[in-house]
Each structure stands twice: as structure tokens, then as C-alpha cells.
VOGU-3710 file (C-alpha; in Angstrom, 3 decimals, decimal comma):
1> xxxxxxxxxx> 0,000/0,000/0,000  0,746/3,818/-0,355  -0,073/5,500/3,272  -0,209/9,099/3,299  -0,837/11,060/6,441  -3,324/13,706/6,366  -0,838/16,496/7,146  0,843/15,743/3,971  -2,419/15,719/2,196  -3,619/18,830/3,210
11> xxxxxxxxxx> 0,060/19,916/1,967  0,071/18,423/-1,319  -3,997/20,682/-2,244  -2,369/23,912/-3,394  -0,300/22,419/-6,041  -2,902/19,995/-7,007  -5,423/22,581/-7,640  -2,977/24,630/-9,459  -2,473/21,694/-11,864  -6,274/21,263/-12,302
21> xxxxxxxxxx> -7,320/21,659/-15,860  -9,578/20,133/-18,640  -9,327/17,695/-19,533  -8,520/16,415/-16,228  -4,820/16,610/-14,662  -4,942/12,471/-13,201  -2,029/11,576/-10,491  -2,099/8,645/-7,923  -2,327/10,471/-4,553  -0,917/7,793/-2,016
31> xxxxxxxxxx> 2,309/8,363/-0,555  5,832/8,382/-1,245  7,000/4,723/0,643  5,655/1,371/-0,503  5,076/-0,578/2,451  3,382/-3,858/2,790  -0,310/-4,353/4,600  2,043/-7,161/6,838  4,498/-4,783/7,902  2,301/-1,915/8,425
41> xxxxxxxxxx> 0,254/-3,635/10,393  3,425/-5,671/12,648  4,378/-1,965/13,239  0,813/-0,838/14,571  0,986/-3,702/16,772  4,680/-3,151/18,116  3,299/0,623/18,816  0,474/-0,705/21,207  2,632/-3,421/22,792  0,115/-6,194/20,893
51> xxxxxxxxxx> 1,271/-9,429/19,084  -0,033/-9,605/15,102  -1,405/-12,471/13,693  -2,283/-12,417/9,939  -4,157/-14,691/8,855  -4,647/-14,688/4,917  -7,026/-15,630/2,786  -8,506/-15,059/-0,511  -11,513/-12,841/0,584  -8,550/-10,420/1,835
61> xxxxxxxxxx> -7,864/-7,026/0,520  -5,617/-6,525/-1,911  -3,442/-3,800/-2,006  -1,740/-1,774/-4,800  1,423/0,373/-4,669  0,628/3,681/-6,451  3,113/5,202/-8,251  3,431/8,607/-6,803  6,095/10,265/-9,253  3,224/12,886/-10,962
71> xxxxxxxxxx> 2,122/13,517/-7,382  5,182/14,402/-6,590  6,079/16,234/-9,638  2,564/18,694/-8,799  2,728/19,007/-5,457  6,088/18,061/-4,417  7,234/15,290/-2,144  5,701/14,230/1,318  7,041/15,195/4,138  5,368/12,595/7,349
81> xxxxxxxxxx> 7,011/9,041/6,678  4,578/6,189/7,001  5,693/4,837/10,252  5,872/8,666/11,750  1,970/8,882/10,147  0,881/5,602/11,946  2,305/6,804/14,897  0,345/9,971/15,366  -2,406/9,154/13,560  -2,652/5,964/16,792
91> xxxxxxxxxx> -1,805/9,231/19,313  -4,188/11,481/17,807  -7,126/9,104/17,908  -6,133/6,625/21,165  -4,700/9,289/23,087  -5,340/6,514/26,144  -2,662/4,108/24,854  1,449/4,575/25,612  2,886/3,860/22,258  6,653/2,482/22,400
101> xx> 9,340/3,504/20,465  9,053/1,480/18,014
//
């Protein structure tokens, strides 16, 4: 998958309005570092002090990696790495849990 964290989001709207146009200007707008639904996931879990199982099967999602290159080409790189994303993203909405340091 592609996360993006919604500071980086909010960051990237100026330059993709600016490249708005008709036809359409299309990008992928997922971030910058390809990460796996497994590790993402292992690394939610090492935040919260929980153990992962995955258990996989074919009614799963499937995920895509976007290729971000005209995203970043409009509206210029992103600036929150996944795992920094995760991290506040778990503070900002469990502000009850103690995440490690991971």
C-alpha cells in the first residue's frame, strides 16, 4: 500500500489545484514509501505493545502500490514518513494508549 498522512495531504492541495485543468490533470495520490499491509500492520501492533497475527485468505484485501512520481512532480514530495503517520495518527485518535518507540 501507499499510506499518506493527512498532514501531507492537506500539503500536497495547493499544487494539485494549481495543476487542475480540462481535460482532467490524473495523479495517484498515495504516498511516497511502498510498504506492505504485513508490515504496516506488525508496526501498529509493536506501537500498542500487541502481538499480530495475519491470517490470509482469498476474501482479503488486496493492495496496490501507487506510483506517486506525478504527485510528486505537482505538489512536491511528502514530508510525514509512514511509520511517523501511523504513529500519530494511533496518538491522535487513542490518546489513552502509551505507544513504544518502536
Amino acid at each position: 500500500c501507499s499510506p499518506i498522512h493527512e498532514d501531507d495531504i492537506f500539503a500536497h492541495v495547493p499544487g494539485l489545484l494549481a495543476a487542475a485543468s480540462v481535460p482532467a490533470t490524473l495523479c495517484n495520490w498515495g504516498g511516497d514509501e511502498p510498504v506492505t499491509i504485513q508490515e504496516l500492520c506488525a508496526f501498529m501492533a509493536s506501537l500498542v505493545g500487541r502481538e499480530l497475527e495475519i491470517v490470509e485468505s482469498p476474501e482479503g484485501i488486496h493492495h496496490y502500490l501507487l506510483d506517486s512520481a506525478r504527485r510528486s512532480d505537482l505538489a512536491g514530495p511528502c514530508q510525514v514518513s509512514w511509520r511517523e503517520g501511523i504513529r500519530r495518527m494511533i496518538s491522535v485518535r487513542h490518546p489513552e494508549l502509551a505507544l513504544a518507540e518502536a
